[in-house]
Biotite code that builds the C-alpha atoms (Angstrom):
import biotite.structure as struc

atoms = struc.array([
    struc.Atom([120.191, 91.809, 78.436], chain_id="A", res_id=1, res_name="UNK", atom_name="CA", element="C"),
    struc.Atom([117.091, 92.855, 76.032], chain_id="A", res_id=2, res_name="UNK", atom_name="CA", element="C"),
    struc.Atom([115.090, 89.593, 75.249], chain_id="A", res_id=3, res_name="UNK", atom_name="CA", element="C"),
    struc.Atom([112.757, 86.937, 77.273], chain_id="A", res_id=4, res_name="UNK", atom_name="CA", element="C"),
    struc.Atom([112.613, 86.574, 81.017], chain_id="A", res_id=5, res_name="UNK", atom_name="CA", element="C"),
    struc.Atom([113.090, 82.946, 80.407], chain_id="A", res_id=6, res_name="UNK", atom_name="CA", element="C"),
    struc.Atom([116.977, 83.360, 79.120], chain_id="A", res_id=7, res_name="UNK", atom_name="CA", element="C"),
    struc.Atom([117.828, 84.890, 83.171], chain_id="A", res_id=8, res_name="UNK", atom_name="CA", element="C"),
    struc.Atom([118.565, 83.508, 85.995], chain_id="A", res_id=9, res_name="UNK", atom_name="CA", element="C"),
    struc.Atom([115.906, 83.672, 88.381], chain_id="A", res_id=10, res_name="UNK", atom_name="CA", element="C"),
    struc.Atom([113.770, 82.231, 91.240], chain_id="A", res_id=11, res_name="UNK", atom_name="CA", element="C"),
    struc.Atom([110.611, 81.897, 91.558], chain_id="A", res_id=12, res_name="UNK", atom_name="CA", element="C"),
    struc.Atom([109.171, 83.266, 94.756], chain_id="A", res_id=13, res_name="UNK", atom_name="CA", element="C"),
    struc.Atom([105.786, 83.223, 94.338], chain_id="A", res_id=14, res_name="UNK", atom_name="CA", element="C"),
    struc.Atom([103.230, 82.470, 91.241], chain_id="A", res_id=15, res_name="UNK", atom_name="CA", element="C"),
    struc.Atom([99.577, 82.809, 90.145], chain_id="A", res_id=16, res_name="UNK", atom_name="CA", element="C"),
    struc.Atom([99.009, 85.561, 92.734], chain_id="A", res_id=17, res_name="UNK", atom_name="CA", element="C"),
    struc.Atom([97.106, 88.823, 92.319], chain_id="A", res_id=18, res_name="UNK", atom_name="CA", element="C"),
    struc.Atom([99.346, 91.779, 92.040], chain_id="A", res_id=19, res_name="UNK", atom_name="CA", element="C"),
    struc.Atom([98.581, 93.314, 95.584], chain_id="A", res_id=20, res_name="UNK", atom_name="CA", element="C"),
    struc.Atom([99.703, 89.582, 96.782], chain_id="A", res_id=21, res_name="UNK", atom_name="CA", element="C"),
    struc.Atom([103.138, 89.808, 94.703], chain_id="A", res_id=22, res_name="UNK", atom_name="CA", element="C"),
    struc.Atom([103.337, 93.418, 96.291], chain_id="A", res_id=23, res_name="UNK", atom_name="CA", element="C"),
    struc.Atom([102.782, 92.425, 99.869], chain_id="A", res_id=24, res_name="UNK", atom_name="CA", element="C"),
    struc.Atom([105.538, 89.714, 99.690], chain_id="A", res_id=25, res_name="UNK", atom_name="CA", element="C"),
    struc.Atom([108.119, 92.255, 98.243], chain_id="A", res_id=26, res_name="UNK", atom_name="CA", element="C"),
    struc.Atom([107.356, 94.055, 101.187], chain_id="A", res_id=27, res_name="UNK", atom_name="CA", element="C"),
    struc.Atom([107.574, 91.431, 104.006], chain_id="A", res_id=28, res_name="UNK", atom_name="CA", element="C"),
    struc.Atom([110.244, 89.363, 102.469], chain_id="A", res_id=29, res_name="UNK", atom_name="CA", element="C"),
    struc.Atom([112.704, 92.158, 100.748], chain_id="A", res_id=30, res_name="UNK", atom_name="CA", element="C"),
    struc.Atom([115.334, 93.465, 102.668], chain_id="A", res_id=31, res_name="UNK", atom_name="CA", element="C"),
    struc.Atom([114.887, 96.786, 101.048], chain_id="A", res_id=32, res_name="UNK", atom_name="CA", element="C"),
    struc.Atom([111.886, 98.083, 99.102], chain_id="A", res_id=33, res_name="UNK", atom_name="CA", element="C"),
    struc.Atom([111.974, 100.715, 96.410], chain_id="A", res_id=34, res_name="UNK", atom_name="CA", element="C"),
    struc.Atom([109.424, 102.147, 94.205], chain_id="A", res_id=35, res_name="UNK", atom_name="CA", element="C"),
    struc.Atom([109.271, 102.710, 90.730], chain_id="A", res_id=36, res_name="UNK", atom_name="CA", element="C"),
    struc.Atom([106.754, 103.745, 88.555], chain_id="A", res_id=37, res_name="UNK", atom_name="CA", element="C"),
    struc.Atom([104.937, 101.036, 85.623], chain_id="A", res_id=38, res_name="UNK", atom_name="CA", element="C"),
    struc.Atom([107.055, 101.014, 82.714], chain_id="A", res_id=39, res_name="UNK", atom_name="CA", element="C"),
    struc.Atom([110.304, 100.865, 84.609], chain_id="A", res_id=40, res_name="UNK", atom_name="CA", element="C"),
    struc.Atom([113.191, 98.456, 82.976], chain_id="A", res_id=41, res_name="UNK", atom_name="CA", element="C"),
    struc.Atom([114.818, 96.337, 85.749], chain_id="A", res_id=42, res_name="UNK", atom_name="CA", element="C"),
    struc.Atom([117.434, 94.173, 83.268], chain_id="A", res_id=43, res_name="UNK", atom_name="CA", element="C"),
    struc.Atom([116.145, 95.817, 80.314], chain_id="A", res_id=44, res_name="UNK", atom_name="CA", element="C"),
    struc.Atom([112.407, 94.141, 81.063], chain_id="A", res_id=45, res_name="UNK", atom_name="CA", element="C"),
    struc.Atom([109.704, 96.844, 81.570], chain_id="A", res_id=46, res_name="UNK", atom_name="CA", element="C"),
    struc.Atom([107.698, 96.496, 85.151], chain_id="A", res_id=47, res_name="UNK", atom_name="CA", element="C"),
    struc.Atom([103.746, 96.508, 84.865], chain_id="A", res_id=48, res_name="UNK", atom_name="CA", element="C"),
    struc.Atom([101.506, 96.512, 87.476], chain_id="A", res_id=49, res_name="UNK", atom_name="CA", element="C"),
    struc.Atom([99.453, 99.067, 89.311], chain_id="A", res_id=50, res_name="UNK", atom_name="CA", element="C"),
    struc.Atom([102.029, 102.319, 90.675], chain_id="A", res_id=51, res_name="UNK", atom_name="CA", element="C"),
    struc.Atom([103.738, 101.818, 93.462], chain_id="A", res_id=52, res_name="UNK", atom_name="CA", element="C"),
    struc.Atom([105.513, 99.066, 92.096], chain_id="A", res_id=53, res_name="UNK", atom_name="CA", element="C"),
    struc.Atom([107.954, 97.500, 94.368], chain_id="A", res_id=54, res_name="UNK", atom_name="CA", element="C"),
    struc.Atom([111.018, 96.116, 93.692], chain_id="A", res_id=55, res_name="UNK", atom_name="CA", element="C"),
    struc.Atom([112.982, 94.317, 96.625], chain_id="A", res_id=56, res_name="UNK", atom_name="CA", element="C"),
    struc.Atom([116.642, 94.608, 96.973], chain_id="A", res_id=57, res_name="UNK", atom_name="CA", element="C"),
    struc.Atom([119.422, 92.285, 99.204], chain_id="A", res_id=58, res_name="UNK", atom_name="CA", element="C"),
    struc.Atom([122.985, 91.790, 99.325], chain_id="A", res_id=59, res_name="UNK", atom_name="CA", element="C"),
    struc.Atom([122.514, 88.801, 97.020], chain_id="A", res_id=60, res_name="UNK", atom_name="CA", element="C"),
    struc.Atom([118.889, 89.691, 94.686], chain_id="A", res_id=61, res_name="UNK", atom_name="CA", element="C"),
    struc.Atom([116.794, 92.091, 92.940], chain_id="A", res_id=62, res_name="UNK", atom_name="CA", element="C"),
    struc.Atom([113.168, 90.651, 93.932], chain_id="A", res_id=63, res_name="UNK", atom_name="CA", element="C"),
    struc.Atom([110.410, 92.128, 91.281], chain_id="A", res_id=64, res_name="UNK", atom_name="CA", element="C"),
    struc.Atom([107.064, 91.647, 90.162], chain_id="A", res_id=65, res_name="UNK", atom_name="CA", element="C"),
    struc.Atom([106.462, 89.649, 86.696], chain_id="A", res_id=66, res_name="UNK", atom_name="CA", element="C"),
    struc.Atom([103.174, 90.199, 85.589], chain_id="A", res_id=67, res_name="UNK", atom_name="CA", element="C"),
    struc.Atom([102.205, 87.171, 82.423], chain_id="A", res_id=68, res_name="UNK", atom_name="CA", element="C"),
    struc.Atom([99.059, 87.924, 81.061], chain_id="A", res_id=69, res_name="UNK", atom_name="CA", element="C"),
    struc.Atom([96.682, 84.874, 81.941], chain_id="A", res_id=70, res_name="UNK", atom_name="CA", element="C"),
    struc.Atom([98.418, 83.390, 84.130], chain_id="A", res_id=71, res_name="UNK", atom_name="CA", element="C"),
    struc.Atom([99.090, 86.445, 87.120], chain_id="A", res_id=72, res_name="UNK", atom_name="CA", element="C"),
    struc.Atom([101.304, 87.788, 88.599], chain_id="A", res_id=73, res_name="UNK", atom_name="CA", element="C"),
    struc.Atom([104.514, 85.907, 89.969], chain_id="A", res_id=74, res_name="UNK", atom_name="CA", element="C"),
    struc.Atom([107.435, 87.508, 92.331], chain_id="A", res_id=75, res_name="UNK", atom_name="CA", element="C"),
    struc.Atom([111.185, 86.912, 90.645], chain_id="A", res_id=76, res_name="UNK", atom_name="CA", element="C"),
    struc.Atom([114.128, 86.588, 92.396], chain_id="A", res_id=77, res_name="UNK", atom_name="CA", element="C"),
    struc.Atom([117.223, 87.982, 90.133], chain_id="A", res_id=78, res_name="UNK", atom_name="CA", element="C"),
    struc.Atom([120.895, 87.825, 90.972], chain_id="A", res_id=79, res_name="UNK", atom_name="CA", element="C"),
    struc.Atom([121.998, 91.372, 92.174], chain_id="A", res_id=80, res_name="UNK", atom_name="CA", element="C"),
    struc.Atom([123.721, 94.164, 89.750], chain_id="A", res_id=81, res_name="UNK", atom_name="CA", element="C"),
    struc.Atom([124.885, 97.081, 91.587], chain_id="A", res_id=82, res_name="UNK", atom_name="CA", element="C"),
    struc.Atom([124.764, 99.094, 88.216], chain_id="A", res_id=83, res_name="UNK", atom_name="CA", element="C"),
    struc.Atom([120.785, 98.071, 88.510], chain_id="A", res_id=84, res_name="UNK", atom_name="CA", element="C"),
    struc.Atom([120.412, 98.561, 92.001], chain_id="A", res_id=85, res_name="UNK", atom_name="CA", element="C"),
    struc.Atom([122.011, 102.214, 91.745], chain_id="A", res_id=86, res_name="UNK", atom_name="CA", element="C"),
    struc.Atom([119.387, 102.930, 88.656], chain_id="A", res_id=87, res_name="UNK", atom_name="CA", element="C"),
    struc.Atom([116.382, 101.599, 91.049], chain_id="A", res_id=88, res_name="UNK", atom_name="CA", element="C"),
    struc.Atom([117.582, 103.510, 93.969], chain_id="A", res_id=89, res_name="UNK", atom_name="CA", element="C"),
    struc.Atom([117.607, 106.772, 91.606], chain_id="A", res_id=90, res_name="UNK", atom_name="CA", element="C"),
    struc.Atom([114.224, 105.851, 90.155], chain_id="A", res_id=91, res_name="UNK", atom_name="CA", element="C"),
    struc.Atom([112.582, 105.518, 93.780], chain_id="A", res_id=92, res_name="UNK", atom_name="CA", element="C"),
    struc.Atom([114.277, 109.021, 94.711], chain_id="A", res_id=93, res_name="UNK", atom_name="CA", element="C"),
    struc.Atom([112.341, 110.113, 91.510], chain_id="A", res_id=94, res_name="UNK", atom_name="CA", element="C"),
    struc.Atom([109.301, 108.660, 92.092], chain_id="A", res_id=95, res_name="UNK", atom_name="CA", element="C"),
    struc.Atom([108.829, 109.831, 96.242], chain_id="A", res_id=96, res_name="UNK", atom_name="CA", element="C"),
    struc.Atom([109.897, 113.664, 94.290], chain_id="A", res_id=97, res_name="UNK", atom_name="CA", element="C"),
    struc.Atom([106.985, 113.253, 92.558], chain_id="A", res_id=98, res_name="UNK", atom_name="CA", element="C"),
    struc.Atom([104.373, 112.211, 94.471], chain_id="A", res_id=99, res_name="UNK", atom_name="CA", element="C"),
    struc.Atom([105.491, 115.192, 96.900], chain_id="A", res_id=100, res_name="UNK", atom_name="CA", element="C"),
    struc.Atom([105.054, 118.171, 94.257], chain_id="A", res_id=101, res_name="UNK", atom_name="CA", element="C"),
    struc.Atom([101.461, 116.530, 93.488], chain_id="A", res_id=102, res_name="UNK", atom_name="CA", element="C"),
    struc.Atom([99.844, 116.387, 97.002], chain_id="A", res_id=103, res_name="UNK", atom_name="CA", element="C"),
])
């Protein structure tokens, strides 16, 4: 699925919004919210945006932050891949591990 986020199929949930913004919908709107670190690929598309970053997941979506440079930072809803969902799920595990061992 390498390639633009314009070739998916996706919804637009929110645009133009500051990251924190995009990050406080996840959480209010998702059914459940993962973490991942920056650099994560959700459908082969690396995530950017200050760590946590969220990604929301429902019976039906993956929810994620896009950031586009000048333009901000815009919530996508994607259809739901339980291959993807099982990666996130792993990541988040990874991520909490992490931030454990550090404090």
């Amino acid at each position: 699925m390498a390639g633009c986020i314009e070739q998916m199929n996706y919804e637009i949930l929110m645009k133009n919004a500051t990251f924190k913004e995009t990050l406080r919908y996840i959480s209010e709107h998702a059914d459940e919210v993962y973490y991942v670190e920056p650099g994560f690929k959700v459908f082969d598309r690396r995530l950017i945006g200050v760590p946590p970053v969220p990604v929301g997941i429902g019976a039906t979506y993956i929810m994620v932050t896009y950031v586009k440079p000048c333009h901000g930072s815009f919530v996508l809803k994607l259809p739901r891949d339980d291959a993807e969902v099982k990666r996130i799920v792993a990541e988040d595990k990874k991520y909490k591990s992490k931030r454990k061992t550090k404090r």
